[in-house]
C-alpha positions in Angstrom: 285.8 267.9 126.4 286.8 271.5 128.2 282.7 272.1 127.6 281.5 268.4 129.2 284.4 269.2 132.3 283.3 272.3 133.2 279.9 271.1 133.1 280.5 268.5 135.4 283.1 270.2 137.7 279.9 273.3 138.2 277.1 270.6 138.0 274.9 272.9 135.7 274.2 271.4 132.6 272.0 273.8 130.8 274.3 275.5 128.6 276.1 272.3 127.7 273.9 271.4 124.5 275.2 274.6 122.8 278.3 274.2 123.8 278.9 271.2 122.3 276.9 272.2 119.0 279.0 275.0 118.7 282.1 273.6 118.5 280.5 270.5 115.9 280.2 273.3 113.8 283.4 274.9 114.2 285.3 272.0 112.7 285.6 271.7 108.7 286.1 267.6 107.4 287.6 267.9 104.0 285.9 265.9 101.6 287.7 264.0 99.2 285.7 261.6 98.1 281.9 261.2 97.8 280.0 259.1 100.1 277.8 257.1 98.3 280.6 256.5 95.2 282.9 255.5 99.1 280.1 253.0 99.8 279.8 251.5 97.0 283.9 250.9 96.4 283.6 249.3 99.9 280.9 247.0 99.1 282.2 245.8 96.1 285.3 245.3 97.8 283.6 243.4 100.6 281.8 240.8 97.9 285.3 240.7 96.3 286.7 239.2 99.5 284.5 237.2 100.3 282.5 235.8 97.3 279.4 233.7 97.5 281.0 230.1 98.0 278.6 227.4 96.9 279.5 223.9 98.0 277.9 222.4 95.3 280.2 223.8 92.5 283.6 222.0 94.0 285.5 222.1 90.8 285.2 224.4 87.4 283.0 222.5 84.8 283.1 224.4 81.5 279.3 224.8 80.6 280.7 223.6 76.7 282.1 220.2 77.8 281.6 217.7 75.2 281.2 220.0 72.5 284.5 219.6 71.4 284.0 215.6 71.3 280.8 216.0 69.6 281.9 217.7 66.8 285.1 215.7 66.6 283.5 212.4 66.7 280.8 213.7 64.4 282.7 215.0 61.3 285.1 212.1 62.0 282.1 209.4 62.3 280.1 211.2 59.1 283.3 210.6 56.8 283.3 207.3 58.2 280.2 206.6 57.6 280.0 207.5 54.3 283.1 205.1 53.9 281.0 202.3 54.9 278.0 203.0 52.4 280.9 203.2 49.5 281.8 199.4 51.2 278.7 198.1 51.1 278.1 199.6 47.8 281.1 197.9 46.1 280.5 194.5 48.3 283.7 195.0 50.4 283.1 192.5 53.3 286.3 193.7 55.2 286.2 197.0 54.5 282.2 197.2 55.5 283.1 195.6 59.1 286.1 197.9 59.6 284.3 201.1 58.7 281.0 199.9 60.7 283.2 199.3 63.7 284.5 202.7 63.5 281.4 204.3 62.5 280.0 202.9 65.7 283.0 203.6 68.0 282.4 207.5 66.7 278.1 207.4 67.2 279.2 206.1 70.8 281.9 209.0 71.2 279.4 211.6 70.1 276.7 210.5 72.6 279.2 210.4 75.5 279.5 214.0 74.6 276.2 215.1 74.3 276.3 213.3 78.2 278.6 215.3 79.0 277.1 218.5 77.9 273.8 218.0 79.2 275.6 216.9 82.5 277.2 220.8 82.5 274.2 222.1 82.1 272.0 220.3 85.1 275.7 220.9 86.5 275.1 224.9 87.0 271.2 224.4 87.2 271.4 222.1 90.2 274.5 224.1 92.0 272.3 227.7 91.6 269.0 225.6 92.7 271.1 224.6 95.9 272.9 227.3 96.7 275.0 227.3 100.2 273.2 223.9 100.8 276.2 221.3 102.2 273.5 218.4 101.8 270.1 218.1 100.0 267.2 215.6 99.5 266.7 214.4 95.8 263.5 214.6 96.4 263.5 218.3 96.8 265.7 219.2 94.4 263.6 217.1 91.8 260.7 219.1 92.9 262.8 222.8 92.4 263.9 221.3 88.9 260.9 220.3 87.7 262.1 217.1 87.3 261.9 213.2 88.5 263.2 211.7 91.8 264.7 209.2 89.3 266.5 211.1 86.9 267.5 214.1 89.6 269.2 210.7 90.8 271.0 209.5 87.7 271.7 212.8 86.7 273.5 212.7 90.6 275.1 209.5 90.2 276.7 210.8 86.6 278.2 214.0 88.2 280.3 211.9 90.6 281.0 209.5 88.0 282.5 212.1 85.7 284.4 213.8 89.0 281.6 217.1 89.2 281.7 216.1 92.2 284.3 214.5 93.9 283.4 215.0 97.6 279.6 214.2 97.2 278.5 211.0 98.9 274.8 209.2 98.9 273.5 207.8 101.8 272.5 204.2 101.9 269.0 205.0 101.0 270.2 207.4 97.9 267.7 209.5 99.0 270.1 212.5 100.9 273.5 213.3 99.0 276.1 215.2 101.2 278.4 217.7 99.0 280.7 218.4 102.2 283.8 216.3 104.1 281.4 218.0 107.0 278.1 216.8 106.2 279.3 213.4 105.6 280.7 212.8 108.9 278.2 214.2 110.2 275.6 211.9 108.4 277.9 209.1 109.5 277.5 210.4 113.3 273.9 210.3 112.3 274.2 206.9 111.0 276.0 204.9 114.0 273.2 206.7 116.2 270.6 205.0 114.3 272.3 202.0 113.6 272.4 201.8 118.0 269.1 202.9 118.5 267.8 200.0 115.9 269.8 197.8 118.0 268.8 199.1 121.6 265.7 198.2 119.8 266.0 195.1 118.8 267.7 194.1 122.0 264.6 195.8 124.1 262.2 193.7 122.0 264.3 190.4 122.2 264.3 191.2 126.0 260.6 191.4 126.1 259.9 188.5 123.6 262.5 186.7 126.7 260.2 187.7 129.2 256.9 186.9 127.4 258.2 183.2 126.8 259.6 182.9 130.3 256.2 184.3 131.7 253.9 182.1 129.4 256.1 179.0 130.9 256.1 180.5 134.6 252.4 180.8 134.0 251.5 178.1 131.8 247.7 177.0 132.3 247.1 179.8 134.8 243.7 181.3 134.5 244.0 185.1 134.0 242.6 186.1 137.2 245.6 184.1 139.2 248.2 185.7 136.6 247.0 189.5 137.2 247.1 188.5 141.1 250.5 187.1 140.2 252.2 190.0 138.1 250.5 192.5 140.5 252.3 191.0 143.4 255.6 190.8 141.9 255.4 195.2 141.3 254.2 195.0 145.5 257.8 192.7 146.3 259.7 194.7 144.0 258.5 197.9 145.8 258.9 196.6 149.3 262.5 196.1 148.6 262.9 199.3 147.3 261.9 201.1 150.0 264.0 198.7 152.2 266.7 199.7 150.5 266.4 203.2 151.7 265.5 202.1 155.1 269.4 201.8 156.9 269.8 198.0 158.1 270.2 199.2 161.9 266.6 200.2 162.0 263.8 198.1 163.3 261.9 198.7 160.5 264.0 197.2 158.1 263.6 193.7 159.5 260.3 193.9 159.2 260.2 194.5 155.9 262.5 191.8 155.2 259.9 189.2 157.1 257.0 190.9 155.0 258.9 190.6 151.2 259.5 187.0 152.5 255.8 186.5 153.4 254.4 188.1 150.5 256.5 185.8 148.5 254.9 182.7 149.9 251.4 184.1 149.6 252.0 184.3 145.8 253.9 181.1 145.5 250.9 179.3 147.0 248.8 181.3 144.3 250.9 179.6 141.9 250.7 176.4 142.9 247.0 176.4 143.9 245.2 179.0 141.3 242.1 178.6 143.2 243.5 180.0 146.3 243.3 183.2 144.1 240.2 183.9 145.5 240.7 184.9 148.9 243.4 187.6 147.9 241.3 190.4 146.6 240.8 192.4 149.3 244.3 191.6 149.9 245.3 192.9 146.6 242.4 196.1 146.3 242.8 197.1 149.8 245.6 195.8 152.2 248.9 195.9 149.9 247.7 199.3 148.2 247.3 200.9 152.1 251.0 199.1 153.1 252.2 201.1 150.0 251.4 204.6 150.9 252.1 204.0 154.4 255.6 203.0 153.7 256.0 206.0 151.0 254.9 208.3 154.0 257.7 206.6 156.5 260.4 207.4 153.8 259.2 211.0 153.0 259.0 211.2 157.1 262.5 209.9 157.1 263.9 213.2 156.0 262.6 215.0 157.2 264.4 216.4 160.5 262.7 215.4 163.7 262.5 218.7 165.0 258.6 217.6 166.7 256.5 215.2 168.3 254.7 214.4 164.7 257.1 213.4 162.9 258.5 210.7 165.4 255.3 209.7 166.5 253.9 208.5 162.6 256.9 207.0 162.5 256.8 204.8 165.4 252.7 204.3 164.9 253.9 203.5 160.8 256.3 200.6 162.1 253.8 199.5 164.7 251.4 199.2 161.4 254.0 196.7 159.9 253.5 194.4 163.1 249.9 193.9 162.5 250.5 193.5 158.8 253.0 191.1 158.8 250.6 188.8 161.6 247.5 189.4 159.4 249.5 188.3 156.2 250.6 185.3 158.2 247.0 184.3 159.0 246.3 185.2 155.8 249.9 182.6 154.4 248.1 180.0 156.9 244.0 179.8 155.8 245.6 178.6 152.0 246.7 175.8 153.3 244.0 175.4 155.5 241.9 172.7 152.4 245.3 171.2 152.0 245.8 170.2 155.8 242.0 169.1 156.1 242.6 166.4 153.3 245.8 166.0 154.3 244.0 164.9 157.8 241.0 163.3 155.9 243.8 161.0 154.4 245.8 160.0 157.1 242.6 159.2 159.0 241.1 156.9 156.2 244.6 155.0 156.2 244.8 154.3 159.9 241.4 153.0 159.7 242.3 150.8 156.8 245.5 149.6 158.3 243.6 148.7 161.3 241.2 146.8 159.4 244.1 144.8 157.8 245.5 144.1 160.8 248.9 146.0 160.1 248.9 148.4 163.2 248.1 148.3 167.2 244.9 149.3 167.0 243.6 146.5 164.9 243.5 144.4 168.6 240.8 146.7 169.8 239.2 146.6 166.6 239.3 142.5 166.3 237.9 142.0 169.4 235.0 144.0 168.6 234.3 142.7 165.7 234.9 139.0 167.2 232.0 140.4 170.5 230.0 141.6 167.3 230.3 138.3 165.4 229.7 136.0 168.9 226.6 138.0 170.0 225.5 137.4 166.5 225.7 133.7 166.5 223.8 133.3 169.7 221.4 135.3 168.5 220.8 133.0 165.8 220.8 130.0 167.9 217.9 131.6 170.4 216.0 132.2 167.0 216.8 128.8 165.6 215.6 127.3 169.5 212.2 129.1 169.5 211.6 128.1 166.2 211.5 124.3 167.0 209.9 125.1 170.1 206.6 126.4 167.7 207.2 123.4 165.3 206.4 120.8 168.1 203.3 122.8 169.5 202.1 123.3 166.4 198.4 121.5 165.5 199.0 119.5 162.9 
C-alpha cells in the first residue's frame, strides 16, 4: 500500500511492479494443510450438504421388499400344500377344501410379493432414469427403459397404489405424471388454460356458425354476385363509422359522413331487395368506395398532424369538399335504382286510369263517352249513305 501511494502521490509508476513483487515475496504463508487433500475435504463437504435430491425417490423403498413375504408365504403355502395332497390322498372332503383355500390364500400372498419386489426394482431404475425430472412423459421414459408405453404405465399406476409415490399425479390423458406438489399445480394452471381456450373456441365457432345461419337467412336466394356486393359494403359502412368516430362531432365533416353511412345503407338495402340492381354498383364498388376510403384515411392522418402550413389545411378543406360531390353522386346513384320501379309504377297507374275511364268510374270517362258515342254516330250514318247508294244501283240496274 506504502508502494501503490507513493506511486500515485509522484505519478511515476515505473518502479511500482518491483515494488510490489518484492514485498509478495517477503511474506511466508505457513502451510498446514495441503491443497489439493483441502480441496477435496471441501468438495466432499459441499456434496454432503447438499446431496443430489431426486424428486422421484419421495420415500425409502427397500430394494428387498416382498422378499420377506415371499419366502413366508412360500414355506408356509409348500407345507400347506403338501397337506392338501395328504387330503386328497385319504379322501378328506373338508380337510381338502380347507387346505386348498389356504394353499391358495399363500400362492396369492407370494405373488403379491414377487409384485412388490419387482415394483422396487423398476422403483430405483425409473427414479435414476429420471433424475431431477419433477414431471415426465411415459412415453419417454418407456423409450429410456426399454420398455412399453403400457407397462411403464401400470408399472406407474402400481407405485402410487403401493404409496412409492405418494405425491405423483396423472394427467387426464395418463400420458404426463407430475412427481411434485409444484408441477401439479402447475399442470393444473395448464389445464384451466386449455380448458378456456377450448371454450373461447367453441364459443368463436358457435359465434360464427350464428353468423353463417343468420347470413344464409339475411341472404337467402341471393345470387352470389349481389351477396359479395352485399358483405363488401357492410366492411365500407363499418369503416365509415369508424373514421367518424375519430372525426369530433363539431366538425363539418362529421355530418357528412353521417349522411354518407346513411346513403350507403340505402344503396345496399335496395341491392337486397332488387338483386338485379346489382349490376350498376361495380364501378361503385371497384372504383368510387375504394377512392372515398383512402381519401378519408388521409383526412385522419392530416388530422394530426399540426397545421403549422398551407398543405395541410388546404387537403383538408379540398378532402371534405370531396365528400359533397360524393354524397350527391351516391344520391343519383340511390335514385337511378328506383328509376325501373317508378316507370312501372307510372306504367300502372296509367293503364288503371284508362281502364277506370273505360268503366265509367272516374271524370274523364265523359270525354271519353262522348267520343266514342261521335265515333259510334258517324259510323251509323256511314252505313246508311252505303245502304242508300246501294238501292240507288239496284233500281238502275238492267235487269
Amino acid at each position: 500500500m506504502d508502494s501503490v501511494s507513493s506511486a500515485i502521490d509522484r505519478n511515476d509508476y515505473s518502479t511500482l511492479h518491483a515494488d510490489v513483487a518484492r514485498a509478495i515475496k517477503s511474506v511466508n504463508i505457513e502451510r498446514r494443510v495441503n491443497y489439493a487433500s483441502q480441496m477435496g475435504s471441501t468438495a466432499q463437504r459441499a456434496a454432503k450438504a447438499k446431496p443430489r435430491i431426486i424428486p422421484f425417490f419421495q420415500k425409502h423403498i427397500s430394494r428387498y421388499l416382498g422378499v420377506p413375504q415371499m419366502a413366508f408365504t412360500g414355506a408356509i403355502g409348500s407345507f400347506i400344500f403338501m397337506s392338501f395332497l395328504g387330503a386328497l390322498i385319504t379322501g378328506s372332503i373338508g380337510g381338502s377344501i380347507a387346505t386348498g383355500i389356504i394353499t391358495a390364500g399363500c400362492a396369492f400372498g407370494f405373488f403379491r410379493g414377487m409384485k412388490k419386489y419387482d415394483l422396487a426394482k423398476k422403483y430405483y431404475q425409473y427414479g435414476n432414469i429420471l433424475g431431477e425430472a419433477e414431471y415426465f412423459n411415459i412415453s419417454d421414459l418407456a423409450k429410456v427403459a426399454l420398455k412399453g408405453d403400457k407397462e411403464v404405465l401400470k408399472d406407474i399406476k402400481g407405485m402410487i397404489k403401493l404409496g412409492f409415490l405418494p405425491r405423483a399425479r396423472l394427467d387426464s390423458t395418463e400420458k404426463v405424471c407430475m412427481v411434485t406438489d409444484r408441477a401439479y399445480e402447475q399442470y393444473l394452471g395448464a389445464e384451466q388454460d386449455r380448458i378456456a381456450r377450448e371454450q373461447r373456441t367453441a364459443e368463436q365457432k358457435k359465434a360464427e356458425m350464428e353468423q353463417l345461419k343468420q347470413r344464409n337467412a339475411e341472404y337467402a336466394k341471393l345470387p352470389e354476385e349481389a351477396i359479395a356486393i352485399l358483405e363488401e359494403g357492410k366492411e365500407y359502412i363499418t369503416f365509415v363509422r369508424s373514421i367518424n368516430d375519430k372525426i369530433p362531432d363539431t366538425e363539418e365533416l362529421s355530418t357528412k359522413l353521417y349522411r354518407l353511412e346513411e346513403i350507403m345503407n340505402r344503396i345496399f338495402a335496395q341491392v337486397k331487395k332488387d338483386p338485379s340492381s346489382a349490376d350498376e354498383l361495380h364501378k361503385l364498388m371497384s372504383y368510387y368506395l375504394p377512392t372515398t376510403k383512402k381519401l378519408l384515411n388521409a383526412y385522419v392522418e392530416l388530422d394530426k398532424e399540426p397545421e403549422v402550413g398551407n398543405n395541410i389545411t388546404q387537403t383538408k378543406l379540398e378532402i371534405d369538399a370531396a365528400i359533397d360531390t360524393i354524397n350527391m353522386a351516391f344520391e343519383n346513384l340511390l335514385d337511378s335504382l328506383f328509376q325501373d320501379m317508378a316507370w312501372d309504377i307510372s306504367s300502372d297507374i296509367s293503364v288503371m286510369k284508362t281502364m277506370m275511364a273505360q268503366d265509367g268510374l272516374t271524370n274523364e270517362s265523359q270525354g271519353i263517352g262522348a267520343q266514342v258515342m261521335g265515333m259510334s254516330a258517324g259510323a251509323s250514318q256511314a252505313q246508311a249513305q252505303v245502304q242508300a247508294q246501294g238501292g240507288a244501283q239496284a233500281q238502275t240496274r238492267p235487269e
